[in-house]
N, C-alpha and C positions, 0 to 999 in steps of 0.2 A: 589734674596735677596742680599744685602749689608749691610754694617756697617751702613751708616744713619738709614736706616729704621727700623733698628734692635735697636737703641740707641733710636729713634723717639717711636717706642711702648714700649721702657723699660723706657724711664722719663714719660709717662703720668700713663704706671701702677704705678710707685712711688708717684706718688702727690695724689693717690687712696688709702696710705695705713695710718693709724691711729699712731699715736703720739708715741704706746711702739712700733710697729710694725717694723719691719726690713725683706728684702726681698732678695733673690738672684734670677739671674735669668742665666737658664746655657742653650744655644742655639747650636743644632748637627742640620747641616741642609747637602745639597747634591743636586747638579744639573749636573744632568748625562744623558751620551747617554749608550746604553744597545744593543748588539746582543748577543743572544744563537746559538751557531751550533751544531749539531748532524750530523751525518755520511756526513760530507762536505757540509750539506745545512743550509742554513740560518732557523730556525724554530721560531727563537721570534727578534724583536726590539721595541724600545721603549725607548723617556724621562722617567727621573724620576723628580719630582722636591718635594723634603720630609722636611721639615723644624719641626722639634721637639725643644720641652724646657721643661726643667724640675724647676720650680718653688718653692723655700723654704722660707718658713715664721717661722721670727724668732719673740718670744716676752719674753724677762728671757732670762729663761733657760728651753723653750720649744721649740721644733720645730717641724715641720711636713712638705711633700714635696708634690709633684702634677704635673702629666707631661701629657700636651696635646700638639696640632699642633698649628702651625701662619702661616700664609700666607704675602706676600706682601701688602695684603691690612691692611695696620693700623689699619681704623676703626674699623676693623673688630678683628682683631687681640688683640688689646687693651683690647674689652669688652669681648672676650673669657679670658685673661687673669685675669681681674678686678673679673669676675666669679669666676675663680678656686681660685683665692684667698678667696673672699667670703665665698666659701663651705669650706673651711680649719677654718675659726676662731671659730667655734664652736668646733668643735670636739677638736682643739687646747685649748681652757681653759679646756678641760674635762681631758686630758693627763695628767700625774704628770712633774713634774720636772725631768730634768736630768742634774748632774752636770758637765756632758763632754761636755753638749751642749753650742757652743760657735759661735757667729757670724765671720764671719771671719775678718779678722784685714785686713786695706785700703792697698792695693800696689798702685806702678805707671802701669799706663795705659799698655797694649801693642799692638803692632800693627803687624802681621805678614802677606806678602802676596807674597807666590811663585808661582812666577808666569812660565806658560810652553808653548812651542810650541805644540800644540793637534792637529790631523789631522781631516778634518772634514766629516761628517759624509760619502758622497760619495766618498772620496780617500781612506779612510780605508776600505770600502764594496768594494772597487774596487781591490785592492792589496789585502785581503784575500783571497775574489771569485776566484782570478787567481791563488793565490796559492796555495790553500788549496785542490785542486783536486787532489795532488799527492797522496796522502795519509787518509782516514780514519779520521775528526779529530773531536773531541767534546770538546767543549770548551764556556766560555764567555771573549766576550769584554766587560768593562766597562769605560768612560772614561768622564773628566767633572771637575768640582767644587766639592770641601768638606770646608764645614765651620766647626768652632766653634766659640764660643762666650759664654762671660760671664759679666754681666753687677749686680752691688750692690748697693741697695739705700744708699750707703754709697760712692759712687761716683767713686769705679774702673768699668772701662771699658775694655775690653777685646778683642781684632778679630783676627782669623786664617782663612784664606782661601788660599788655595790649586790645582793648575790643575796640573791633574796627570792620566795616563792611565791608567791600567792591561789586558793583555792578559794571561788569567790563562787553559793552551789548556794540550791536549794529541792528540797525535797521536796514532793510532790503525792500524794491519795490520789485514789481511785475517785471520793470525791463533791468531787473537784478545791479540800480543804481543804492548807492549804499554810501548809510554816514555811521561812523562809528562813535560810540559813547561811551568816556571812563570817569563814571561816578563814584567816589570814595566817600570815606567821613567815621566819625566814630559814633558821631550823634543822630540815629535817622529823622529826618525830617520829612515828611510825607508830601507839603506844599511845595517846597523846594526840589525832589522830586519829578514832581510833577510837572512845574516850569523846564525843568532840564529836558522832560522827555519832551513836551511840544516845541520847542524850540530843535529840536534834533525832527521831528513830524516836518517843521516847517523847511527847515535846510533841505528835508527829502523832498519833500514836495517841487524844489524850488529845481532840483535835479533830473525836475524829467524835462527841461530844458534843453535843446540840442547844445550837443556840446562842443565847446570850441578844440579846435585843433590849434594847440603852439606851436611856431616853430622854434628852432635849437635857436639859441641865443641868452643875452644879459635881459635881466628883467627888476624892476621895482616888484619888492613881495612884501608882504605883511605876513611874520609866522606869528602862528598862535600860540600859547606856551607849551602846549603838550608838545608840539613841535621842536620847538627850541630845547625843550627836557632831552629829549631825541637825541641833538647832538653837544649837549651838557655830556651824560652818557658816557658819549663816545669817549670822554679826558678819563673814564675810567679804564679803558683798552692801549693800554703802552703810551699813558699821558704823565698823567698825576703824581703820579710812584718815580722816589727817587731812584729806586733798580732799576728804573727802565729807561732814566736818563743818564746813568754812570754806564748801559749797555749801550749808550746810541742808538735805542730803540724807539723812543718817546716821540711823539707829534709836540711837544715842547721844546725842543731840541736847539729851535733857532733862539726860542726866547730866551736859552741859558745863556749859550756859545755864542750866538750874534746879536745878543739885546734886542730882540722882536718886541714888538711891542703889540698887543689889539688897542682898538678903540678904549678910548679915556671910559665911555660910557658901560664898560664890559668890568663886573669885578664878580670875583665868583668866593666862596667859603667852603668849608666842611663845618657845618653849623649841626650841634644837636641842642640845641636852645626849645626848638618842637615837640622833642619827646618821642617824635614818630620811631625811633630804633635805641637802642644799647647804647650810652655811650663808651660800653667796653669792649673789646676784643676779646677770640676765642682762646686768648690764652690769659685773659683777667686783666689785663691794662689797661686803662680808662684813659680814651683820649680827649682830649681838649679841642675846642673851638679852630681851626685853622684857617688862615688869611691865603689863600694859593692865588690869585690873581685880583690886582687891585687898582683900579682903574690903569686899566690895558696893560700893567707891570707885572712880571711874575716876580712872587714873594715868598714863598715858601710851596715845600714841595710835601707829597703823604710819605712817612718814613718807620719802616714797623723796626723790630729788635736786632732782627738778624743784619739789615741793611747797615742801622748804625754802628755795629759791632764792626759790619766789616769795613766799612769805609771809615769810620773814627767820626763819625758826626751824629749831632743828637737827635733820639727818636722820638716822634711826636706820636708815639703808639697806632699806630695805623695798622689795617689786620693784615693779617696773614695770610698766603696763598687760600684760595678755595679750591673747589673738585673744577671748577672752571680753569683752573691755571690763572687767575687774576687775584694778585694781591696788591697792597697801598692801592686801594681804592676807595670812593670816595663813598658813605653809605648814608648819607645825608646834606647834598651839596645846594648850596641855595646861591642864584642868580640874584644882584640886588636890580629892586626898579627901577625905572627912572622917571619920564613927566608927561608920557602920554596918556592921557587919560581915555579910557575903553571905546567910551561914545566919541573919540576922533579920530582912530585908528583910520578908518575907512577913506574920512577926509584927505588924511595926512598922505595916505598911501594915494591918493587920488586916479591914479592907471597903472594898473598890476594887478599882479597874481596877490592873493589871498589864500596860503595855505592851511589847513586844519590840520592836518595829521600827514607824517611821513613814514615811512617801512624800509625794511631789509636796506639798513645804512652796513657801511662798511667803510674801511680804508682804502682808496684809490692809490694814496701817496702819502704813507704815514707822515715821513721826516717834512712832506712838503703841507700838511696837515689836508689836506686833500679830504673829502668825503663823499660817497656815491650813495644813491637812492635814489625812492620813487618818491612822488606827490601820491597821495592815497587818501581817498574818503571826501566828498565834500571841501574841495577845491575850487576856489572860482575866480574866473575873470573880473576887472574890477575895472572902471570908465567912470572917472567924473566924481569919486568916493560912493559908486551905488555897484551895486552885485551887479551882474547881467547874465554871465549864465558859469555852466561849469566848463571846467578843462577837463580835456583826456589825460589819461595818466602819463607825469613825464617823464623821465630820468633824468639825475641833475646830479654835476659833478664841478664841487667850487670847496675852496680853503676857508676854514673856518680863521686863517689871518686875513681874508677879506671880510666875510660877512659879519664877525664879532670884531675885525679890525677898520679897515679902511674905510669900508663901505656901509657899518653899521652906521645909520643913520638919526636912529631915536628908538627907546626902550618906554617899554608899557609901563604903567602907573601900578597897575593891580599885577599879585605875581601869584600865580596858580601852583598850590604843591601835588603833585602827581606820585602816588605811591609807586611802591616796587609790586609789580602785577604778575610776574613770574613766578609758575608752582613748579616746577620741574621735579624741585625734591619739599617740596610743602610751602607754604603760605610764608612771606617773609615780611622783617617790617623796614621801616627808611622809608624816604621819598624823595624826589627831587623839585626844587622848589624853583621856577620861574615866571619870568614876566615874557609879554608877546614882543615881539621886536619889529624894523623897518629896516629892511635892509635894501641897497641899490646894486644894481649888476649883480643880481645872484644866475648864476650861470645851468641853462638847462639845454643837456647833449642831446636828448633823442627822446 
């Protein structure tokens, strides 16, 4: 798939639609290479090539959407689309009005294409296979093309596409202790690579140490930034979105109504300055850079068309609901640094927990910002700034207005962008961009 062909079936759907009508058309597509590994063997490969669009017709102040496949073939592709239009205009005059319903207003065109060095299919199978013996590992490669595109009979055009890898692996030993590894990039690099895995070799090694039992209690922790991505995240679930703080819904809620504040050190953006996603929405509005929390102040909130229509305040184009039910969210959010530098983390944290990675977070106590999860993967106890062995897994339930507020104590120099690693419905692009943190009293229940 390309831009021509993509723009070539979205003018001749337009010359197909009737006088009130008005159309968008929003194009997620992906052409990918795929290996699965389980216990060091190859068990699945495989192209993918998925090209999805999601289809809305506008006529008033009705609309209605429709989302099937296209292919490379035009012809073909065209009278699928010409179709699902079709079956929309009836049920469309049956619908009532709605007055948030609004076509979206023309931008200028955009054109985005980052481009990578991808290794191809037999050096990658080849450099795995050799090294992957050492160790237990289960894991997927993905790697290839991501589009989007967004084309409106009202004449903006739109193109993102994307090469970009993921190696998202765990290593596993005999007594089935395990560090997890999520290697991205657009450019492969084979040395670098290869440092990530022995360093991940070394962590496991370091794991067949007995492991310490915590008990419940406040702890000095050191998270690392995949970590902190973790519950950056979470401002995407009933945070960030102005809808869900005019519902009373929002884990922001204090810092609207009772001027919360976090820590000075804590400022967060929706930054697409990286390139890594769109900076358009599914309905062609191109959003801009956004300031949403600024040292420990909130300043602005994600605000799409329908929210500002109905509450009378301006939209910063933020997108629109997903099949998740989550919209105004954040699809490129970046944590700024601050002045620890990597090689003193350890110092600094001097006795504590050291976390790598966290799993299955959730809200405990949205309005109180509350959040629940495990430690997971390569966890360790920490004496004097030196490792000493690992911790069992714990469960840990504390407000992120302590650990990004009160309690945050110092922020990492270097800030790690961690892509969007969920295929659920095909390979997406965004990342989330942070640094490691120091946090005191971080509270772990059980």
């Amino acid at each position: 798939m390309n831009k021509d062909i993509f723009n070539s079936i979205c003018s001749q759907v337009f010359d197909s639609l009737k006088e009130t009508e008005q159309l968008t058309i929003y194009f997620e597509g992906e052409n990918s290479q795929y290996f699965r590994f389980n216990d060091s063997k190859l068990r699945q490969s495989g192209i993918i090539e998925d090209y999805a669009v999601t289809i809305s017709i506008f006529n008033g102040k009705k609309s209605l959407q429709s989302s099937t496949t296209i292919s490379a073939d035009i012809d073909s592709s065209v009278n699928n689309l010409i179709n699902e239009v079709s079956a929309l205009r009836e049920p469309l005059e049956l619908i009532p009005e709605n007055e948030f319903t609004v076509f979206p207003d023309s931008f200028d065109s955009i054109d985005i294409y980052t481009k990578g060095e991808l290794p191809d299919r037999d050096d990658i199978l080849d450099l795995l296979m050799n090294i992957i013996k050492v160790d237990k590992l289960t894991g997927v490669w993905t790697s290839g093309k991501i589009f989007r595109g967004c084309s409106t009979s009202e004449g903006t055009v739109h193109w993102f596409e994307k090469d970009s890898f993921i190696f998202d692996f765990s290593l596993i030993d005999k007594d089935e202790n395990m560090v997890k590894v999520l290697h991205p990039g657009s450019d492969w690099n084979k040395s670098k690579f290869i440092a990530v895995f022995e360093d991940a070799v070394e962590k496991l090694r370091f794991m067949n140490k007995t492991k310490i039992e915590l008990k419940p209690g406040k702890y000095k922790v050191w998270f690392e930034p995949n970590a902190v991505a973790d519950f950056v995240d979470m401002f995407n679930w009933n945070g960030v979105s102005e809808s869900s703080l005019r519902n009373g819904a929002s884990c922001l809620l204090k810092m609207r109504n009772n001027d919360e504040k976090l820590s000075h050190l804590f400022s967060l953006n929706e930054s697409f300055q990286s390139q890594s996603t769109a900076p358009f929405n599914s309905r062609g509005e191109v959003s801009s850079d956004v300031s949403i929390i600024e040292n420990g102040s909130l300043k602005n909130t994600l605000v799409n068309t329908k929210t500002g229509l109905e509450y009378d305040i301006s939209s910063n184009n933020a997108e629109e609901p997903n099949s998740w039910g989550m919209g105004e969210f954040m699809r490129s959010p970046v944590m700024q640094g601050g002045d620890i530098a990597d090689e003193d983390k350890l110092r600094m944290l001097d006795t504590g927990i050291y976390i790598s990675n966290i799993h299955y977070l959730n809200w405990s106590d949205t309005l109180g910002g509350r959040i629940t999860g495990l430690t997971r993967y390569a966890c360790f106890w920490v004496e004097n700034g030196k490792l000493v062995a690992p911790i069992k897994t714990m469960r840990f339930d504390d407000s992120f207005y302590n650990f990004f507020g009160k309690n945050l104590l110092g922020v990492g120099k270097e800030t790690l962008a961690r892509p969007v690693i969920e295929t659920y419905d095909g390979r997406n692009p965004g990342e989330t961009t942070c640094p490691g943190i120091l946090v005191n009293d971080f509270e772990l229940t059980l």
